[in-house]
C-alpha positions as CSV (number, residue, x, y, z in Angstrom):
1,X,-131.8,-77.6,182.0
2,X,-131.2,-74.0,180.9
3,X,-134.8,-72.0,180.3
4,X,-135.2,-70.9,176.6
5,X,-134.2,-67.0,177.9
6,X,-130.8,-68.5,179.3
7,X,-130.2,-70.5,176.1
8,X,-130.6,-67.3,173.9
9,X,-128.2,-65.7,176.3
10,X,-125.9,-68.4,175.4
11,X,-126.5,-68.4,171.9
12,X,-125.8,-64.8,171.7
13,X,-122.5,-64.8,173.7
14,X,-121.3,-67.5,171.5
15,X,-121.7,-66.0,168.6
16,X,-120.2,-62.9,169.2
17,X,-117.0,-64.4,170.7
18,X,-117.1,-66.7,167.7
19,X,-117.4,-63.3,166.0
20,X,-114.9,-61.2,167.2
21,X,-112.1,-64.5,166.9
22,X,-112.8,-64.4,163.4
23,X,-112.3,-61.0,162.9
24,X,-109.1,-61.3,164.9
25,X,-107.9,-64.3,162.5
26,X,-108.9,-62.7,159.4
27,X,-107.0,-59.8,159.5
28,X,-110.1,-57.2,160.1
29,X,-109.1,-55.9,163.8
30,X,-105.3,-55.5,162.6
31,X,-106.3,-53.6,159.2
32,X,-108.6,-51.3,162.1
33,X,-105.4,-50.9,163.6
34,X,-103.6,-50.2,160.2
35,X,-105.6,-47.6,159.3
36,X,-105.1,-45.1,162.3
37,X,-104.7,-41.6,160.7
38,X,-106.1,-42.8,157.3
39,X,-110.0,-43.5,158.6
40,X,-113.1,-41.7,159.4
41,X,-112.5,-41.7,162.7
42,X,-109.2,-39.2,162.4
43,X,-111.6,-37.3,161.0
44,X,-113.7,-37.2,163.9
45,X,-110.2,-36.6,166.2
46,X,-109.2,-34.2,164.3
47,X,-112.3,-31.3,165.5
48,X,-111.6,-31.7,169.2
49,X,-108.4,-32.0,168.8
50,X,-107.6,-28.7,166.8
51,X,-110.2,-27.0,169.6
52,X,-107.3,-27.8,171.8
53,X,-104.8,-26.7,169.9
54,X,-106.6,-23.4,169.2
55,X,-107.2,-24.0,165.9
56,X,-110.8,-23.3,163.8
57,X,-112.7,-26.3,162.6
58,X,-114.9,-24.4,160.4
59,X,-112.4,-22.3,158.6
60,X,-112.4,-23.4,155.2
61,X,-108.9,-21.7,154.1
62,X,-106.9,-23.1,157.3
63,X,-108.9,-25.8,157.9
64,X,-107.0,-28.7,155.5
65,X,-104.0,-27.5,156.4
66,X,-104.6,-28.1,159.7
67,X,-105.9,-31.5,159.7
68,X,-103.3,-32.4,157.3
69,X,-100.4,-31.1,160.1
70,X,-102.8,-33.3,163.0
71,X,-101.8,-36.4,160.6
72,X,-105.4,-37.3,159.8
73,X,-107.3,-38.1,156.7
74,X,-107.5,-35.0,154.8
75,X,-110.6,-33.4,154.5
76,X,-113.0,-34.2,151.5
77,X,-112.6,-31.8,148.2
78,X,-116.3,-30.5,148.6
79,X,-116.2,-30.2,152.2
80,X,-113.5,-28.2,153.6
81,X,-114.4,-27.7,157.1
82,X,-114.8,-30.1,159.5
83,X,-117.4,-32.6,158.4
84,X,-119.7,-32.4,162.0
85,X,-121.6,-30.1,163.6
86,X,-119.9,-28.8,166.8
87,X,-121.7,-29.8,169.3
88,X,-119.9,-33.3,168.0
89,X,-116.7,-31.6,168.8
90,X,-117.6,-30.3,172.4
91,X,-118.9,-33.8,173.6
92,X,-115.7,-35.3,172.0
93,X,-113.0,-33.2,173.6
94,X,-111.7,-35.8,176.3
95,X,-111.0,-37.8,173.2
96,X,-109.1,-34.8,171.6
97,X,-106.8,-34.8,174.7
98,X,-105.4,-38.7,173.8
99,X,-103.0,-38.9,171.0
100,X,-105.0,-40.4,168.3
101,X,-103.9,-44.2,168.2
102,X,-105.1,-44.5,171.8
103,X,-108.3,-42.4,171.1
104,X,-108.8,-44.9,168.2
105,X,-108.1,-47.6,170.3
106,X,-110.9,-46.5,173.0
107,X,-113.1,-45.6,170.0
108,X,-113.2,-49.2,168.8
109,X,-113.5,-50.7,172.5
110,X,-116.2,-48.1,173.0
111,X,-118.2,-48.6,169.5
112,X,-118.2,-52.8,170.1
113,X,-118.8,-52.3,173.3
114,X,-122.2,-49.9,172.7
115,X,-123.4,-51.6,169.9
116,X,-123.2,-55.6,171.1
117,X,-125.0,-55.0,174.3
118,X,-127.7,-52.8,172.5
119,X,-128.6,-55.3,170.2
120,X,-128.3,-57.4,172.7
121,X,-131.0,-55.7,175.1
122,X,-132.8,-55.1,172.2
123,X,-133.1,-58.6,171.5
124,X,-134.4,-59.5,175.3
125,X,-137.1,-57.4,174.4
126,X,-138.2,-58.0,171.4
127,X,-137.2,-61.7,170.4
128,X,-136.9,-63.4,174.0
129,X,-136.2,-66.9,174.1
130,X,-135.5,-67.3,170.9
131,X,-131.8,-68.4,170.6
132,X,-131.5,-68.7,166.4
133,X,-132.4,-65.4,166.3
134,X,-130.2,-64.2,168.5
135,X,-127.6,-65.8,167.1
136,X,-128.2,-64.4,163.7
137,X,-128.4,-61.0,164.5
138,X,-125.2,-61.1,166.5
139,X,-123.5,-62.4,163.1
140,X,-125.2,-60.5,161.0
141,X,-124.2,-57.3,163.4
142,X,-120.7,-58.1,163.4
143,X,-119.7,-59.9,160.1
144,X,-122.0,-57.8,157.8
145,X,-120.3,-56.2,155.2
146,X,-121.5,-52.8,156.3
147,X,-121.0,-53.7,160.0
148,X,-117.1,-54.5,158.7
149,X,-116.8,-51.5,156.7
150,X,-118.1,-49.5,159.5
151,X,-115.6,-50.8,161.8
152,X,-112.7,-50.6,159.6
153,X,-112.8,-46.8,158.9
154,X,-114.0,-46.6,162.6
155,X,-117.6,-44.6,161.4
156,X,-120.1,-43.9,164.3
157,X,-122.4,-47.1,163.5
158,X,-121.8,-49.2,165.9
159,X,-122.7,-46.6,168.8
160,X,-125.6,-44.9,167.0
161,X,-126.6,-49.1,167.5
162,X,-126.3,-48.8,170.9
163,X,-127.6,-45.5,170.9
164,X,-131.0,-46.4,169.2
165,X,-131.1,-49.5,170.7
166,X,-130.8,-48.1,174.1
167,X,-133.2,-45.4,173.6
168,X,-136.2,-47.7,172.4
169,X,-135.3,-50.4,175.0
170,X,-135.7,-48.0,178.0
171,X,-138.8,-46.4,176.7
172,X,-140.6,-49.9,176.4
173,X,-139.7,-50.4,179.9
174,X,-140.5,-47.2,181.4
175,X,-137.9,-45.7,182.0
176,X,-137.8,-41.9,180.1
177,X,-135.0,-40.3,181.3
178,X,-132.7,-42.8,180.2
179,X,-134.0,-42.6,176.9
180,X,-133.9,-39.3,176.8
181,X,-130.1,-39.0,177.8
182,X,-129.4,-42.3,175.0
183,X,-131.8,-40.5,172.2
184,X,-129.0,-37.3,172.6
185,X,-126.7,-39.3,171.2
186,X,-128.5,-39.2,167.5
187,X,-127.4,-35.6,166.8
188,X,-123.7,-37.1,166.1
189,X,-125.4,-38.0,162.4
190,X,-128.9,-36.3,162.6
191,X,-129.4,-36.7,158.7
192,X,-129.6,-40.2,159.5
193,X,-132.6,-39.7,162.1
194,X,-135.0,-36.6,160.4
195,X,-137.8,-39.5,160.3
196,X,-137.0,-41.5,163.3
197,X,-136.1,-38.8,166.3
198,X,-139.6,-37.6,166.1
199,X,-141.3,-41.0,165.4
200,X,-139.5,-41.8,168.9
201,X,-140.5,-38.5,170.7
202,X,-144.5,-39.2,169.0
203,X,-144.7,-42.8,169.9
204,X,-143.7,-41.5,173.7
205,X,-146.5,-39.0,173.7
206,X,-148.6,-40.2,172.2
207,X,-151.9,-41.2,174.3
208,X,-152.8,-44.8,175.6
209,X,-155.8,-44.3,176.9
210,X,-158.1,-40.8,176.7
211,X,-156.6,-37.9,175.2
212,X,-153.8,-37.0,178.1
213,X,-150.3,-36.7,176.8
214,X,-148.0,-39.8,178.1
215,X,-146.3,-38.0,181.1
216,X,-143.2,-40.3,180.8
217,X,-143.5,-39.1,177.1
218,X,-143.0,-35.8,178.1
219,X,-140.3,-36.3,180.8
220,X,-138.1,-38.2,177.5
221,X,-138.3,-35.2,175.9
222,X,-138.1,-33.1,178.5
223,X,-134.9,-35.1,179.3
224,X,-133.4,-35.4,175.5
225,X,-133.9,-31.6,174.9
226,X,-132.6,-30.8,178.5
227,X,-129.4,-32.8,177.2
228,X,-128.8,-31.4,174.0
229,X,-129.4,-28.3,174.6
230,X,-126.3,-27.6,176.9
231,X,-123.2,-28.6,174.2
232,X,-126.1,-27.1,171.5
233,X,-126.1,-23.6,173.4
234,X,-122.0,-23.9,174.2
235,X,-121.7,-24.3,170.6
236,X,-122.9,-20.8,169.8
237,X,-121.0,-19.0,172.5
238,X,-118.1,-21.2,171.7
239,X,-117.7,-20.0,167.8
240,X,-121.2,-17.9,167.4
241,X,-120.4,-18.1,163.5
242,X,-119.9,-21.4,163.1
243,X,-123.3,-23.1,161.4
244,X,-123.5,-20.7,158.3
245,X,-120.0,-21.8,157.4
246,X,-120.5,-25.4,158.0
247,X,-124.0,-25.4,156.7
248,X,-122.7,-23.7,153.6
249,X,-120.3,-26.9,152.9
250,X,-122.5,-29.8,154.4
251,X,-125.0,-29.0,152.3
252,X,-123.1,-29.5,149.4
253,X,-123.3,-33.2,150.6
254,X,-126.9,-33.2,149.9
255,X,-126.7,-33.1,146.4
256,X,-127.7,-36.4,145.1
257,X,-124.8,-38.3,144.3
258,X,-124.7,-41.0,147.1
259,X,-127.1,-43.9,148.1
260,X,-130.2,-41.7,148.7
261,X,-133.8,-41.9,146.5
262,X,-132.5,-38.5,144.5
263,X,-129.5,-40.2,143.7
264,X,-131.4,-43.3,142.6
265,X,-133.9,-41.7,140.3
266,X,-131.1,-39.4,138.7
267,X,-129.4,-42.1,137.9
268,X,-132.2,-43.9,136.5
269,X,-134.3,-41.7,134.5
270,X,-132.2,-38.1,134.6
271,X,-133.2,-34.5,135.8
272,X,-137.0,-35.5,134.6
273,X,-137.2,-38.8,136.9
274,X,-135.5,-36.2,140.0
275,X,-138.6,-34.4,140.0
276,X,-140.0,-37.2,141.3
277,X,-138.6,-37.6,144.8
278,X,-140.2,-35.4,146.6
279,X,-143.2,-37.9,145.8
280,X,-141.0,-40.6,146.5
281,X,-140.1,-39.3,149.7
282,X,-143.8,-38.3,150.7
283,X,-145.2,-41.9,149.7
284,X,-142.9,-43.1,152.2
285,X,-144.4,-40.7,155.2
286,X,-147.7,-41.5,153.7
287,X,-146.9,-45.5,154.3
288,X,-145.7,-45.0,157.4
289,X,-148.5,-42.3,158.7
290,X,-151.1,-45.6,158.4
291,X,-149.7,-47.4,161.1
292,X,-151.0,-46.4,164.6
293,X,-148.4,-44.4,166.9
294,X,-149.9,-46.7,169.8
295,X,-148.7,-49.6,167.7
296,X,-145.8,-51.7,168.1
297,X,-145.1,-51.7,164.4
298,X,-145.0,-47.9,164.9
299,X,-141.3,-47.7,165.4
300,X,-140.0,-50.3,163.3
301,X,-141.2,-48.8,160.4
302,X,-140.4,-45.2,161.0
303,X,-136.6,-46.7,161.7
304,X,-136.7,-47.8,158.3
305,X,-138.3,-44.4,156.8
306,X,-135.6,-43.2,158.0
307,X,-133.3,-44.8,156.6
308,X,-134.6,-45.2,152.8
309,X,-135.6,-41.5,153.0
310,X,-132.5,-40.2,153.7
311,X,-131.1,-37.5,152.3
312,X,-127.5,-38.2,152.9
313,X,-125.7,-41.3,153.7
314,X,-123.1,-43.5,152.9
315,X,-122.9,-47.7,152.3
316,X,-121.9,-48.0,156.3
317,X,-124.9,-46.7,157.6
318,X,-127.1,-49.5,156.6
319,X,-125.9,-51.1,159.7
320,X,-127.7,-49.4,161.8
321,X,-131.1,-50.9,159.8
322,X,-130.5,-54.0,162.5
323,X,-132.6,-51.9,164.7
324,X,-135.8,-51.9,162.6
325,X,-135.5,-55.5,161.2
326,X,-134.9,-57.3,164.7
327,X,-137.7,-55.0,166.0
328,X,-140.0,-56.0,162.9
329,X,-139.3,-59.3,164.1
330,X,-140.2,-59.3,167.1
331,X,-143.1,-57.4,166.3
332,X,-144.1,-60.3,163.5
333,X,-144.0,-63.0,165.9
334,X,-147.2,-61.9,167.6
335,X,-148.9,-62.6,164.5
336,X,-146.8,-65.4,162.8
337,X,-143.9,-67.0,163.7
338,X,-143.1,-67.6,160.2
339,X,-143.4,-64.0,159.4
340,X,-140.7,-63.2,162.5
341,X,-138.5,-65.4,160.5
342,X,-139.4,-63.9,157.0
343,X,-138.0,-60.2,158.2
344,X,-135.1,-61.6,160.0
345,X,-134.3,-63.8,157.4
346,X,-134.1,-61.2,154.7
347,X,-132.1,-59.0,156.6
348,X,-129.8,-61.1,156.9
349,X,-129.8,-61.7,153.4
350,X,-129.4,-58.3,152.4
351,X,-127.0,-57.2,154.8
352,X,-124.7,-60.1,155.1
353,X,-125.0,-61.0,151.3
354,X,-126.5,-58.3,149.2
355,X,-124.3,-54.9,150.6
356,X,-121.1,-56.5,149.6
357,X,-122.4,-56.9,146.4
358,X,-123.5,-53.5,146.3
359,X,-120.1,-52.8,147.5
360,X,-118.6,-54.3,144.1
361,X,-120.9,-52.4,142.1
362,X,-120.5,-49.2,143.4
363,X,-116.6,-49.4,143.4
364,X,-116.8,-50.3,139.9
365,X,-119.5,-47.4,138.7
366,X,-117.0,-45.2,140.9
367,X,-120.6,-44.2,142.6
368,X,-123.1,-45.2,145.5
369,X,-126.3,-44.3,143.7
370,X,-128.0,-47.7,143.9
371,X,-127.4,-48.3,147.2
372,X,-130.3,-46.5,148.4
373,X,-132.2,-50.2,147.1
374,X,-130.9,-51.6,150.6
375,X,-133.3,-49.7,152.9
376,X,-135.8,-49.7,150.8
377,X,-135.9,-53.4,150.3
378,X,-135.7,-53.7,154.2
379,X,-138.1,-51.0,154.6
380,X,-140.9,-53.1,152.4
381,X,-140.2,-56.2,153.7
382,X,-140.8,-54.7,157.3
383,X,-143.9,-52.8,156.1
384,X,-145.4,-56.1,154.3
385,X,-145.0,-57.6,157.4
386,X,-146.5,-55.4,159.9
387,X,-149.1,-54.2,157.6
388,X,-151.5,-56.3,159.3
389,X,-150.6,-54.6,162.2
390,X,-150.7,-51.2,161.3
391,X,-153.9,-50.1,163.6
392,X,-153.3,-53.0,166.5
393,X,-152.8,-50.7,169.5
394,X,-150.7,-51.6,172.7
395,X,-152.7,-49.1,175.2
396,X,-150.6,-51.1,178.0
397,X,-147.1,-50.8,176.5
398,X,-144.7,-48.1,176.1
399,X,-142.9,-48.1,173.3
């Protein structure tokens, strides 16, 4: 008979190939397909791409123009350069050098790829032998109507999944450097990770016993800097003048008008109720700052800070609040199996019911302002749950 860790496996395996058939047979892989040159991931081509060419990404006269001759989506109204920093670009260019249906084809092998066996190691770690949940969060990663959506346009969430995934899996298991080097790959969308990159990077340092730094702490991010810094540094001697001219547009995209707390209270209570975010935003550091770094509830509920305190994002990116809940989870069940069930039941709810909903409603109000109410219904269900938690420390664990 097959031990509860090989039935998990099973379940897991199952579902996703019971997954993926479905997308097949539904139509979502062939609209993927159908959408080559009018997605988010042209977008993404396009930068390396016009490096090759010789053209300037960050050159808001030429720059729609030239994405518009490379046959991809044309660049948004607000943002005419392109959309990511260039260090994205650098780490990109053997993508640049495929014409762009097969570097859309290897960007959705890739992105499945990275994101199924994250969660899945995620899921040995924190929820082993348990095969339901595994099961559910395979479904909820890949039939979630943000997971869909994310795969559709071909949007980074699925490896900033595996990305996350692998960095907090290694870490628990002592192994830095390979943290460090998966943790690198959080710059792509590093508005998404203000919070999280240094909850990782305290969590790692922080002390288990006495007052000596974690050593494996410091070679994480040792490694991580060590990593970044090289397409970081080649950035500036690339195009030295880049970041002022792509600051000057991307922070446009900061004003709120899309799924974030500003946006929210705008739209609730006007320019008066908008004076109340930075509060908003420092009640959520202030939650997270009473749990213990040397907790395990430590990371799941920076994840979701994160995410809720965002200052730019977009519907898609909830996927990647998979991480937190099926940590939370795992995290619950030392405490209460019931409560394990509680914060992987309701993400579930929310992401697999609620976002589409969400969807409707912001297509019809032409605007993503509410949509800022999925993270933060995640992030207080996780921090309900854990709260007991909140000054348990794991002197013996890392991460």
């Amino acid at each position: 008979m097959a031990s509860p860790a090989r039935r998990a496996d099973i379940a897991f395996v199952v579902t996703v190939g019971l997954c993926l058939l479905a997308l097949i047979a539904f139509g979502v892989v062939g609209r993927r397909l159908e959408m080559i040159g009018h997605d988010d991931f042209s977008r993404i081509w396009a930068g390396p791409r016009a490096v090759i060419l010789g053209h300037d990404p960050y050159d808001p006269v030429t720059w729609p123009a030239t994405a518009q001759a490379l046959g991809t989506l044309a660049p948004d109204t607000e943002i005419p350069v392109y959309p990511y920093p260039l260090w994205v670009v650098l780490v990109l260019l053997p993508l640049g050098l495929l014409p762009l249906p097969v570097a859309a084809l290897l960007w959705l092998i890739a992105s499945l790829t990275a994101g199924i066996a994250g969660l899945h190691a995620l899921l040995r770690q924190y929820l082993p032998e348990r095969p339901g949940a595994h099961a559910l969060a395979a479904a909820i990663l890949l039939l979630s109507w943000v997971g869909l959506l994310s795969l559709i346009i071909g949007q980074w969430g699925f490896l900033l999944i595996g990305a996350l995934c692998a960095a907090a899996v290694c870490l628990r298991s002592g192994r830095p450097r390979a943290a460090g080097v998966a943790a690198v790959a959080l710059a792509a969308k590093p508005q998404l990770f203000l919070f999280a990159a240094p909850a990782l990077a305290v969590r790692a340092l922080w002390p288990a016993r006495g007052r000596a730094i974690e050593r494996e702490g410091l070679r994480f991010i040792a490694v991580a800097a060590g990593v970044f810094a090289v397409p970081f540094v080649l950035s500036f001697i690339v195009r030295p003048g880049w970041f002022p001219e792509w600051l000057r547009f991307a922070g446009s995209a900061l004003l709120p008008d899309s799924d974030t707390i500003p946006a929210l209270l705008l739209t609730v209570g006007g320019e008066g109720a908008l004076r109340a975010a930075p509060i908003a935003l420092l009640l959520l550091v202030a939650i997270g700052l009473c749990f213990h770094p040397r907790s395990e509830a430590w990371l799941p509920v920076w994840l979701a800070v994160s995410s809720a305190g965002v200052l730019y994002s977009n519907s898609y990116d909830h996927i990647v609040l998979i991480v937190p809940i099926v940590m939370a989870s795992g995290v619950a069940a030392r405490r209460s199996r019931r409560a394990s069930w509680i914060v992987l039941g309701v993400g579930a709810l929310v992401l697999l019911v609620v976002t589409p909903l969400m969807y409707q409603l912001a297509l019809m109000r032409h605007s993503e302002t509410y949509g800022v109410l999925v993270p933060l219904v995640v992030f207080a269900t996780i921090v309900i749950a854990l709260w007991p938690l909140r000054r348990v420390r794991e002197p013996t664990a890392r991460v």
